[in-house]
PyMOL Python script that loads the backbone (N, CA, C, O; Angstrom):
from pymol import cmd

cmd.read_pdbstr("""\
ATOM      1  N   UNK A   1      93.573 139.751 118.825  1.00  0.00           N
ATOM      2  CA  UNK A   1      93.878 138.885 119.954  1.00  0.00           C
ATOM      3  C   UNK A   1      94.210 139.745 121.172  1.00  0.00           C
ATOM      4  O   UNK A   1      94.942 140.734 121.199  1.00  0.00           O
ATOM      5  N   UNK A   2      93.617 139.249 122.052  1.00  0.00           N
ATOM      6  CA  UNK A   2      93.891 140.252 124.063  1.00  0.00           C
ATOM      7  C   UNK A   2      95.310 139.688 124.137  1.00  0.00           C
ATOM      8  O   UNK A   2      95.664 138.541 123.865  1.00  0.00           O
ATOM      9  N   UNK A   3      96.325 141.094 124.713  1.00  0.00           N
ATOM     10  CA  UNK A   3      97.350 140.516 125.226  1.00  0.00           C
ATOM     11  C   UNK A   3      97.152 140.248 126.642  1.00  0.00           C
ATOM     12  O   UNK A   3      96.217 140.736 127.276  1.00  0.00           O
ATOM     13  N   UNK A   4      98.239 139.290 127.255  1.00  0.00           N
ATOM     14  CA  UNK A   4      98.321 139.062 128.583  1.00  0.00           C
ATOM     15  C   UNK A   4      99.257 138.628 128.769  1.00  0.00           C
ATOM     16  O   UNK A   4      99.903 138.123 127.851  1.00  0.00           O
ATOM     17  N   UNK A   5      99.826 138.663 130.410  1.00  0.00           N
ATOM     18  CA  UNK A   5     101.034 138.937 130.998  1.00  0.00           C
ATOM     19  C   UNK A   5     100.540 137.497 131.396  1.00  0.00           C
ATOM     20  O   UNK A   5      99.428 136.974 131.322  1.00  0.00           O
ATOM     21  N   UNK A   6     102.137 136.899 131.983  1.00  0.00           N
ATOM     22  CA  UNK A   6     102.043 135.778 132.722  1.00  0.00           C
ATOM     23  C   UNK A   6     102.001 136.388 134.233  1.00  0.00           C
ATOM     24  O   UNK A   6     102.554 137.419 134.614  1.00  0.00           O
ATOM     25  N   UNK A   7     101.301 135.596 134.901  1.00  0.00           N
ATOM     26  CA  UNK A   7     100.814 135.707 136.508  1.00  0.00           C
ATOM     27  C   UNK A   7     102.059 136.132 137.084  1.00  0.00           C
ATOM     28  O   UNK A   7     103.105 135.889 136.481  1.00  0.00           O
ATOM     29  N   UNK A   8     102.068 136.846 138.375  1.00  0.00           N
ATOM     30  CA  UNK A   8     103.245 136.925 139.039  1.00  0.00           C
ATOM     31  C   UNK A   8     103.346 136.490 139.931  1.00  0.00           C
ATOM     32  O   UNK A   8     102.331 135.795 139.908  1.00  0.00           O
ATOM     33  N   UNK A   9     104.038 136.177 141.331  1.00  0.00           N
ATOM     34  CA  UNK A   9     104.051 135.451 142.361  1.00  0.00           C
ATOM     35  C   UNK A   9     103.302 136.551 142.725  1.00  0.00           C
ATOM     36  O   UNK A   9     103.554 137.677 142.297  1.00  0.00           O
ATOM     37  N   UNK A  10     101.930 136.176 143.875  1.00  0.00           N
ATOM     38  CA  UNK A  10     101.530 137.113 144.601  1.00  0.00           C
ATOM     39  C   UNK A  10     102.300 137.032 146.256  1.00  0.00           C
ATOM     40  O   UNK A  10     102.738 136.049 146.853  1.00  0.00           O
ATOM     41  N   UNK A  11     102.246 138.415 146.648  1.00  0.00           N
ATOM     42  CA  UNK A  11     103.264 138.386 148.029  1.00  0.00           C
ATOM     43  C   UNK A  11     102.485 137.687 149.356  1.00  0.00           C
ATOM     44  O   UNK A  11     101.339 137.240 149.374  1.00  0.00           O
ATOM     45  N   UNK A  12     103.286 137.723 150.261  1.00  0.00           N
ATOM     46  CA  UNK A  12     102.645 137.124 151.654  1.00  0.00           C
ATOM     47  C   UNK A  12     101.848 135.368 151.592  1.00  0.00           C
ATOM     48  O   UNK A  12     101.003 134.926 152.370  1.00  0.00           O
ATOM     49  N   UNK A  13     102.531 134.612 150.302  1.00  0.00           N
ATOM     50  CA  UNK A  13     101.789 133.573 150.334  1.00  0.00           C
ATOM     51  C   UNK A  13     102.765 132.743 151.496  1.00  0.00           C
ATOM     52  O   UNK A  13     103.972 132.823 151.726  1.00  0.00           O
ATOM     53  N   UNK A  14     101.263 131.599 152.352  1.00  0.00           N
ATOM     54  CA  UNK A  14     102.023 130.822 152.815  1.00  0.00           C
ATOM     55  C   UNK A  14     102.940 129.947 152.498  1.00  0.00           C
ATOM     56  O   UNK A  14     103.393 129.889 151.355  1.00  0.00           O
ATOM     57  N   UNK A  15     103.450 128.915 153.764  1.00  0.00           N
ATOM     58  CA  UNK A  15     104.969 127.645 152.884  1.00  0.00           C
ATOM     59  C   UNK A  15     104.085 126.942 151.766  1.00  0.00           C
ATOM     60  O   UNK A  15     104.506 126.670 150.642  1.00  0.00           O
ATOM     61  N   UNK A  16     102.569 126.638 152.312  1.00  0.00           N
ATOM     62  CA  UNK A  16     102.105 125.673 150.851  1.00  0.00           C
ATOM     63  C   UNK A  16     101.590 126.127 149.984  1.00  0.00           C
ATOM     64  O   UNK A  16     101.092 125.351 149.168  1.00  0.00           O
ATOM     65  N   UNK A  17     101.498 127.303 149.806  1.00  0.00           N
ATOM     66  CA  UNK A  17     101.482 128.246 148.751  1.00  0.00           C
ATOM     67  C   UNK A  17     102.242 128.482 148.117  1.00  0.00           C
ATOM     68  O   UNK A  17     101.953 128.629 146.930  1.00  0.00           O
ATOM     69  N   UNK A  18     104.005 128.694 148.669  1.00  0.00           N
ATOM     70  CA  UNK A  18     104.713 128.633 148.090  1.00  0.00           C
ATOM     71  C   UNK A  18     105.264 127.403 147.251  1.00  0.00           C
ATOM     72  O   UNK A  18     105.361 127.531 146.030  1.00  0.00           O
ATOM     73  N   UNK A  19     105.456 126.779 147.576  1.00  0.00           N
ATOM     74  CA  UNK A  19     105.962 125.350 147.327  1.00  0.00           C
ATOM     75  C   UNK A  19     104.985 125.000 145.852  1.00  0.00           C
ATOM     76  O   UNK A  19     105.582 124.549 144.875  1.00  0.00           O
ATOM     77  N   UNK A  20     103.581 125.224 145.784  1.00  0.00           N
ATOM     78  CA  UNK A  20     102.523 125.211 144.744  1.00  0.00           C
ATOM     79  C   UNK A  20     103.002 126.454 143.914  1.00  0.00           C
ATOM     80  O   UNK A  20     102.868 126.271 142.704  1.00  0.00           O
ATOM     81  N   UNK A  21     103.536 127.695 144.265  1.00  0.00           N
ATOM     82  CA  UNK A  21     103.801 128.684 143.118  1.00  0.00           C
ATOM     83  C   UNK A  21     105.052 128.391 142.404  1.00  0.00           C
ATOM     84  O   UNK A  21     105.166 128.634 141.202  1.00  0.00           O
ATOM     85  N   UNK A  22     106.062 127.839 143.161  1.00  0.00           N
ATOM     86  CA  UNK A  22     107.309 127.323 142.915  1.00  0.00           C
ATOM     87  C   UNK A  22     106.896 126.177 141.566  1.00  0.00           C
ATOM     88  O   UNK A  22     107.720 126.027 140.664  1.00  0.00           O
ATOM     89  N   UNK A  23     105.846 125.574 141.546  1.00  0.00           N
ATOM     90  CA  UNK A  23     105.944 124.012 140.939  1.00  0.00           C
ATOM     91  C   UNK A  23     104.768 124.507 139.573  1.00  0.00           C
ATOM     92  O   UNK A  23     104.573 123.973 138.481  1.00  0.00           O
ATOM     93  N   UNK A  24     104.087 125.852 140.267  1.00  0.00           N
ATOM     94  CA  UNK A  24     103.406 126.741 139.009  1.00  0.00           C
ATOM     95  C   UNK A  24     104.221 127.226 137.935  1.00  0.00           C
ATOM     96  O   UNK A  24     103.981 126.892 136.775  1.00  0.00           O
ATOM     97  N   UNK A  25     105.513 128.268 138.344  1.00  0.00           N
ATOM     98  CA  UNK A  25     106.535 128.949 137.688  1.00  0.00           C
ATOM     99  C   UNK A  25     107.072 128.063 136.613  1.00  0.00           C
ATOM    100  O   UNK A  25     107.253 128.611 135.526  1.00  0.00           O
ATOM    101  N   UNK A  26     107.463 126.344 136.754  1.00  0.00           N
ATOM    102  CA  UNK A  26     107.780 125.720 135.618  1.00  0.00           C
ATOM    103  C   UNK A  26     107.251 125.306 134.856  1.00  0.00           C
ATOM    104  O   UNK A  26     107.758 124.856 133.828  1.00  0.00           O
ATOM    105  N   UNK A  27     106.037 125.330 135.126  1.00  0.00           N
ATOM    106  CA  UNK A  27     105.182 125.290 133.917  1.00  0.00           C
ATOM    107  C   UNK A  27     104.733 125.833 132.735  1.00  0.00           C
ATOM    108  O   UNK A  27     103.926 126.722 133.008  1.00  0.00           O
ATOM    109  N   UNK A  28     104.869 125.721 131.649  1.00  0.00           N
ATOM    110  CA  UNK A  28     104.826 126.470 130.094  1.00  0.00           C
ATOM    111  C   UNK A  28     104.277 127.864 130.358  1.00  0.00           C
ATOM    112  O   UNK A  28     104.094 128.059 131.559  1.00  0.00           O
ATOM    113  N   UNK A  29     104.046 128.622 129.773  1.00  0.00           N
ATOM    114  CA  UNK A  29     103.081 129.893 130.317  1.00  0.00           C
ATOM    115  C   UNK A  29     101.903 129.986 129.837  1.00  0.00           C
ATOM    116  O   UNK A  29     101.137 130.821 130.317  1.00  0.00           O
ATOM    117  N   UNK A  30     101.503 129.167 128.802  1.00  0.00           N
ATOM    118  CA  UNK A  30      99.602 128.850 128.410  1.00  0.00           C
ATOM    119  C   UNK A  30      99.128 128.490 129.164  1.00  0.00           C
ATOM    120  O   UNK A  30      97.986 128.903 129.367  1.00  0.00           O
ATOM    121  N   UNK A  31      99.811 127.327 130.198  1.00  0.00           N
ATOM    122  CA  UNK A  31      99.051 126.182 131.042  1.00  0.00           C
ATOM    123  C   UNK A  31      99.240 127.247 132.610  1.00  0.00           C
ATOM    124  O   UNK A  31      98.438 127.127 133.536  1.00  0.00           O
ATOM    125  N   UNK A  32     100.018 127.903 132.644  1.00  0.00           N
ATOM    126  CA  UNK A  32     100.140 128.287 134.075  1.00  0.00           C
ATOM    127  C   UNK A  32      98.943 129.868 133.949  1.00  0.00           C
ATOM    128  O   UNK A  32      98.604 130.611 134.871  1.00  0.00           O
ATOM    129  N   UNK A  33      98.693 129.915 133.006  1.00  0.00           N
ATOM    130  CA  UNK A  33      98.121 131.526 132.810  1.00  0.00           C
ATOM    131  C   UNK A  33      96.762 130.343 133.084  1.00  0.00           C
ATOM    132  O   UNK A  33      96.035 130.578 134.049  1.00  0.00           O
ATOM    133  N   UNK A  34      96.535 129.406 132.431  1.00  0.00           N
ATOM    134  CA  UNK A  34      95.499 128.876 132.431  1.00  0.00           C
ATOM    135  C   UNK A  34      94.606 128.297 133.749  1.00  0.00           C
ATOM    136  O   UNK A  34      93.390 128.141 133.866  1.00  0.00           O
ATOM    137  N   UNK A  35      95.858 128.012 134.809  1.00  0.00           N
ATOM    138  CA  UNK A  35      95.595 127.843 135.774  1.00  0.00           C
ATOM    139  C   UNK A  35      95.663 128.500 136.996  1.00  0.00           C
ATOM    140  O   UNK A  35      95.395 128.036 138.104  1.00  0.00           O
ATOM    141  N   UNK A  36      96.157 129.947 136.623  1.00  0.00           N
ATOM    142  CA  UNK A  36      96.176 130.965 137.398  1.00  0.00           C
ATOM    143  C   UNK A  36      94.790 131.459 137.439  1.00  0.00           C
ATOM    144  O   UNK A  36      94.096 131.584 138.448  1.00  0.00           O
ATOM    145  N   UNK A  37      94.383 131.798 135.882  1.00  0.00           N
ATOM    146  CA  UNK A  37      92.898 131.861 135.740  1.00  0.00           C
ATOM    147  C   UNK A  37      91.683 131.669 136.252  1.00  0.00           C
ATOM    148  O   UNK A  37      90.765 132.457 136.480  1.00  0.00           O
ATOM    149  N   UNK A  38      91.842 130.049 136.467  1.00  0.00           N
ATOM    150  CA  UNK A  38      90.780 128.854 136.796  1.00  0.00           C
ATOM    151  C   UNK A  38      90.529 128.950 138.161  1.00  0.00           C
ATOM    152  O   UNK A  38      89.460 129.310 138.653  1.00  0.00           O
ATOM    153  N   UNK A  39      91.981 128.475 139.035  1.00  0.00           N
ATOM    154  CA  UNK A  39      92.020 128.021 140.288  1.00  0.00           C
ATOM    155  C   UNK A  39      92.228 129.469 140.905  1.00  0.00           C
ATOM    156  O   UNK A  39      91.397 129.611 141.803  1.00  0.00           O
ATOM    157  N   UNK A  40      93.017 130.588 140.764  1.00  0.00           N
ATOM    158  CA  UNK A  40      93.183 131.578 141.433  1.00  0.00           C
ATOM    159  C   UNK A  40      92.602 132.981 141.459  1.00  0.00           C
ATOM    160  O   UNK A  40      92.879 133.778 142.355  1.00  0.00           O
ATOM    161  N   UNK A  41      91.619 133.314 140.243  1.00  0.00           N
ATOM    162  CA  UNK A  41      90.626 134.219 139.896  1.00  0.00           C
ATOM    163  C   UNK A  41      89.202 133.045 139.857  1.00  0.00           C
ATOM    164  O   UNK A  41      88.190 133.373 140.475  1.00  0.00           O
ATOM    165  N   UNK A  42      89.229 131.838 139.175  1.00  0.00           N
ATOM    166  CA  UNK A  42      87.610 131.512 139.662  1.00  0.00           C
ATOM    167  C   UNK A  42      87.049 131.568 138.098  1.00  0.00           C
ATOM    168  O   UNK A  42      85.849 131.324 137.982  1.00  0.00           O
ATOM    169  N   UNK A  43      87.744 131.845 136.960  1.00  0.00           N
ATOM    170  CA  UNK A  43      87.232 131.595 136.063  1.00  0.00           C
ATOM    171  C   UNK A  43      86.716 130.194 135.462  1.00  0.00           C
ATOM    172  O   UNK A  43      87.405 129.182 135.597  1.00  0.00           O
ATOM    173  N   UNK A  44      85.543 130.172 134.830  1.00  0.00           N
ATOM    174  CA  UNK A  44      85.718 128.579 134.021  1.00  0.00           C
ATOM    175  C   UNK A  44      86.248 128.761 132.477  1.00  0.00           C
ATOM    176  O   UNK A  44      86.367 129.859 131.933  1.00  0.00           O
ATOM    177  N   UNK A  45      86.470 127.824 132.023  1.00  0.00           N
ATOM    178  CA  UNK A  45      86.721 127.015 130.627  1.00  0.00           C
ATOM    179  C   UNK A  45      86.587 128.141 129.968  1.00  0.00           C
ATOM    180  O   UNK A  45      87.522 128.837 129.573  1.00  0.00           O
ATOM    181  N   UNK A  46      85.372 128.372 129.816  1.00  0.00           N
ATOM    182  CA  UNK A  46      84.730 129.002 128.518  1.00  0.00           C
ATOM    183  C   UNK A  46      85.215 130.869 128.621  1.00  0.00           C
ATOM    184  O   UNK A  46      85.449 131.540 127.616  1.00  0.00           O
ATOM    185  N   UNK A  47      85.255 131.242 129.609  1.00  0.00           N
ATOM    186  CA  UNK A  47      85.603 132.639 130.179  1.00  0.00           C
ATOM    187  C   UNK A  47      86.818 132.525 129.779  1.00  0.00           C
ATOM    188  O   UNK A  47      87.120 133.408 128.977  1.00  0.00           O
ATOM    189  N   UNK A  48      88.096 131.384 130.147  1.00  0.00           N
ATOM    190  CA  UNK A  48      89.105 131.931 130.132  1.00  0.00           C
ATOM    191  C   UNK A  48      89.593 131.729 128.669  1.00  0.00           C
ATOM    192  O   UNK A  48      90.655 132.158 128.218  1.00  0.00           O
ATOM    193  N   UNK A  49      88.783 131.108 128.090  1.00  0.00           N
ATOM    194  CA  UNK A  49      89.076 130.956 126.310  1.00  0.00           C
ATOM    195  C   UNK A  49      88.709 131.954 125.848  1.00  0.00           C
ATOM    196  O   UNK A  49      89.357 132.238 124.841  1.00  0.00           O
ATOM    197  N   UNK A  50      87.527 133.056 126.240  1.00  0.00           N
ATOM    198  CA  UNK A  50      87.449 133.953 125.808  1.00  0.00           C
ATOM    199  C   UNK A  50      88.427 135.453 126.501  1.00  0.00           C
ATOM    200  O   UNK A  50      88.240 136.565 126.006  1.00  0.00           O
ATOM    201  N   UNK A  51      89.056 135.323 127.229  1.00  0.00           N
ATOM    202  CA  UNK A  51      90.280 135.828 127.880  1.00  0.00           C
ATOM    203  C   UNK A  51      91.205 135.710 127.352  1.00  0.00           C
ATOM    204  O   UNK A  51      91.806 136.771 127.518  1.00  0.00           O
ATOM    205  N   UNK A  52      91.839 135.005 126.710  1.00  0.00           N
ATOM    206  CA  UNK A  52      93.240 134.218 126.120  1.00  0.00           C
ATOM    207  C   UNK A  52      92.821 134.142 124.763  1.00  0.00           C
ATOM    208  O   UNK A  52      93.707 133.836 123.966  1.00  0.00           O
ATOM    209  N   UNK A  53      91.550 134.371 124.258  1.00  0.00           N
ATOM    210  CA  UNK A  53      91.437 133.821 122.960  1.00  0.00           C
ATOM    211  C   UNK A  53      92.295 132.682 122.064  1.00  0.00           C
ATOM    212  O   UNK A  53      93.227 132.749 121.261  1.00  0.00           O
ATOM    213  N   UNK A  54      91.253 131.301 122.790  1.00  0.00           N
ATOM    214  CA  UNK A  54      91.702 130.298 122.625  1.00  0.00           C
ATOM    215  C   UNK A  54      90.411 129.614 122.868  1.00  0.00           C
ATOM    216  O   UNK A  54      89.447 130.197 123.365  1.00  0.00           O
ATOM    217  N   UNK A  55      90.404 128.077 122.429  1.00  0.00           N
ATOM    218  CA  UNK A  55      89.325 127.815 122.024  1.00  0.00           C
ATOM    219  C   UNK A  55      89.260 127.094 123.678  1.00  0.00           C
ATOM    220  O   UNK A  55      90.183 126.723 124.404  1.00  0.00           O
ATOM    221  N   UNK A  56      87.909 127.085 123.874  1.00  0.00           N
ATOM    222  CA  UNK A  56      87.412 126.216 125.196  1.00  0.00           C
ATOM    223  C   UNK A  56      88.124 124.716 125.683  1.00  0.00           C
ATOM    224  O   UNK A  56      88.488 124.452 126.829  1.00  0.00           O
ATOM    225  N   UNK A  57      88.198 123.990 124.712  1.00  0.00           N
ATOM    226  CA  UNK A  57      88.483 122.446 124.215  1.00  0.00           C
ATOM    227  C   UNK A  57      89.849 123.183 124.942  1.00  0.00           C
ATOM    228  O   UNK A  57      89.564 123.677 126.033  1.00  0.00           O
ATOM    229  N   UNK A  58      91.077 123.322 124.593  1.00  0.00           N
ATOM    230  CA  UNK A  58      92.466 123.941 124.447  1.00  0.00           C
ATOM    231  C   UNK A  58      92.746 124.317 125.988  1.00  0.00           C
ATOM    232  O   UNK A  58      93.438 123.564 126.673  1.00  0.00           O
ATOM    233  N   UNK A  59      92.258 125.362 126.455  1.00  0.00           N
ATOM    234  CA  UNK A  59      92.046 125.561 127.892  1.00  0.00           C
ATOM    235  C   UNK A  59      91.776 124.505 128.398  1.00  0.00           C
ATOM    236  O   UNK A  59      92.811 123.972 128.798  1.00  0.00           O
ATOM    237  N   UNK A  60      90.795 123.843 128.615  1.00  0.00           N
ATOM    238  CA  UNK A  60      90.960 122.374 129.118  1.00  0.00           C
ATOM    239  C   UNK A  60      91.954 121.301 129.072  1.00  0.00           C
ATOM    240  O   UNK A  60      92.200 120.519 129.990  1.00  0.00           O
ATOM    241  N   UNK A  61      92.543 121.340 127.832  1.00  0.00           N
ATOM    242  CA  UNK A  61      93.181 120.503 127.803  1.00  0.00           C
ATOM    243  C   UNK A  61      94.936 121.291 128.339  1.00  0.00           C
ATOM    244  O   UNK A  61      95.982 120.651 128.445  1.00  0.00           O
ATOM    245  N   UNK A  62      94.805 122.392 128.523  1.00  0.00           N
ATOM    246  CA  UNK A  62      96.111 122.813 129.391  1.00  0.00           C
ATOM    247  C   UNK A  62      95.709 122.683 131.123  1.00  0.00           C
ATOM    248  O   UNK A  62      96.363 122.624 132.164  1.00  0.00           O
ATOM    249  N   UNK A  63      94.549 122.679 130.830  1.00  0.00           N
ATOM    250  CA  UNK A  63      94.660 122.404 132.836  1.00  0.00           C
ATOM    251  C   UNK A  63      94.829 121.020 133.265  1.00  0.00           C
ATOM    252  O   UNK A  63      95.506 120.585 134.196  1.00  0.00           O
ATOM    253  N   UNK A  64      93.944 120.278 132.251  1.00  0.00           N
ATOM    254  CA  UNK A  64      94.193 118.864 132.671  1.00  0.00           C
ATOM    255  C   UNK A  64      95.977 118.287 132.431  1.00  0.00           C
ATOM    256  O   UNK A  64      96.347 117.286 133.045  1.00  0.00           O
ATOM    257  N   UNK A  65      96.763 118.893 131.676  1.00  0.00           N
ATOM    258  CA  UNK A  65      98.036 118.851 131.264  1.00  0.00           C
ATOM    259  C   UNK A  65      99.080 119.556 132.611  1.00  0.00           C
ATOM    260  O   UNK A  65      99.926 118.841 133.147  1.00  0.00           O
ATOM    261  N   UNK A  66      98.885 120.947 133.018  1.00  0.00           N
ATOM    262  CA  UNK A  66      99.375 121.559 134.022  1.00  0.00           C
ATOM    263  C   UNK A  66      98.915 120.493 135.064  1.00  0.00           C
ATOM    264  O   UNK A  66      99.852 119.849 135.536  1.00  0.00           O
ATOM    265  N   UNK A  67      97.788 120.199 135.481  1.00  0.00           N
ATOM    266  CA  UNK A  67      97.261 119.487 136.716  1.00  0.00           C
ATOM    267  C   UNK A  67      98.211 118.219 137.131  1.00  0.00           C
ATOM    268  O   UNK A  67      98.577 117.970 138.279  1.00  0.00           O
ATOM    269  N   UNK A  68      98.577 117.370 135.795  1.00  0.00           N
ATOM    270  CA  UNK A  68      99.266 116.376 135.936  1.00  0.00           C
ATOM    271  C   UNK A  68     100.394 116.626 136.395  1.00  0.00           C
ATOM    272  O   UNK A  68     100.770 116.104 137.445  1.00  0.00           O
ATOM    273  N   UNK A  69     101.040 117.350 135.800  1.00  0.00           N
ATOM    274  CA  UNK A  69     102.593 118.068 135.583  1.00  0.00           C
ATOM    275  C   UNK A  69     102.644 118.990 136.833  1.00  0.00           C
ATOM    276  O   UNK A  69     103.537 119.837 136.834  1.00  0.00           O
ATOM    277  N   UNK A  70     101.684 118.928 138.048  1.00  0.00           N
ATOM    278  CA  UNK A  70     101.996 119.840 139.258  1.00  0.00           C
ATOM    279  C   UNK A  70     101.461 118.560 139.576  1.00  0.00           C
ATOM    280  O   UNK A  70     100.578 119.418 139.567  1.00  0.00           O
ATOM    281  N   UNK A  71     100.980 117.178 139.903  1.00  0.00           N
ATOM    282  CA  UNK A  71     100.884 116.388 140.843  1.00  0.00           C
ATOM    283  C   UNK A  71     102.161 115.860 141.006  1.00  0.00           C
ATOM    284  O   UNK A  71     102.595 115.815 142.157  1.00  0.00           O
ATOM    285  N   UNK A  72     103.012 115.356 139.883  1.00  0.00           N
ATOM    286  CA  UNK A  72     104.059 114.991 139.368  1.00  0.00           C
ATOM    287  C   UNK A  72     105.000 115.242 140.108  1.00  0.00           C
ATOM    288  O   UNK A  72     105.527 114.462 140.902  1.00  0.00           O
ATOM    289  N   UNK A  73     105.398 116.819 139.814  1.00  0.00           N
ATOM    290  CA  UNK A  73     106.029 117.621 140.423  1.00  0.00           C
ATOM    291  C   UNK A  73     106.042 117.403 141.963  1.00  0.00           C
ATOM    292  O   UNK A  73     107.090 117.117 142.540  1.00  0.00           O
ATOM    293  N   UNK A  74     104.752 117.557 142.676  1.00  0.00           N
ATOM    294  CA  UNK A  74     104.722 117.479 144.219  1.00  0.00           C
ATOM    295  C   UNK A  74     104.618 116.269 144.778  1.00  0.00           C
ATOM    296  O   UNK A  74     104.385 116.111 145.976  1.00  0.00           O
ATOM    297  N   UNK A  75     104.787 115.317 143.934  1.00  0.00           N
ATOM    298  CA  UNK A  75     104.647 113.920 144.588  1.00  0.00           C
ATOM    299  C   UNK A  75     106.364 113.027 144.416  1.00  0.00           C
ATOM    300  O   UNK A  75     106.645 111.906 144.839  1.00  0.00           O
ATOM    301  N   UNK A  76     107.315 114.055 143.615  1.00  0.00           N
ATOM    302  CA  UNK A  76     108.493 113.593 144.346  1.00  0.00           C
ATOM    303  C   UNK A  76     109.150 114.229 144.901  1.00  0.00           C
ATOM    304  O   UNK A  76     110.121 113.752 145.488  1.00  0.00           O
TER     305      UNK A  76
END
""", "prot")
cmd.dss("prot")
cmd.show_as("cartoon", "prot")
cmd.util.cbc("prot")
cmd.orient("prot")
């Protein structure tokens, strides 16, 4: 199995950048690695299952899980 680090805040982000890394940080660390992945390197599904060694299905179903759980988050 590949190890991997959880994402770090990257520096110089703007306020709505921040506010989105802030609401990233509480999120589990499968789902936030998952969506650091996706949305902030550009990987898909299948890449980042083979990154994380985890199955495709699984990755999906942590972004669609993180996705909720950061609308959530920014909508109160």
């Amino acid at each position: 199995m590949m190890q991997h680090h959880a994402p770090t805040r990257p520096p110089d982000l703007t306020p709505e950048a921040e506010s989105l890394w802030d609401v990233l940080e509480h999120l589990p660390e499968h789902q936030r690695i998952a969506v650091v992945l996706r949305y902030y390197c550009g990987y898909r599904a299948s890449e980042i299952s083979k990154i994380i060694d985890t199955p495709a299905a699984t990755v999906r179903s942590h972004l669609r899980r993180a996705l909720g759980a950061m609308r959530k988050e920014l909508s109160s």
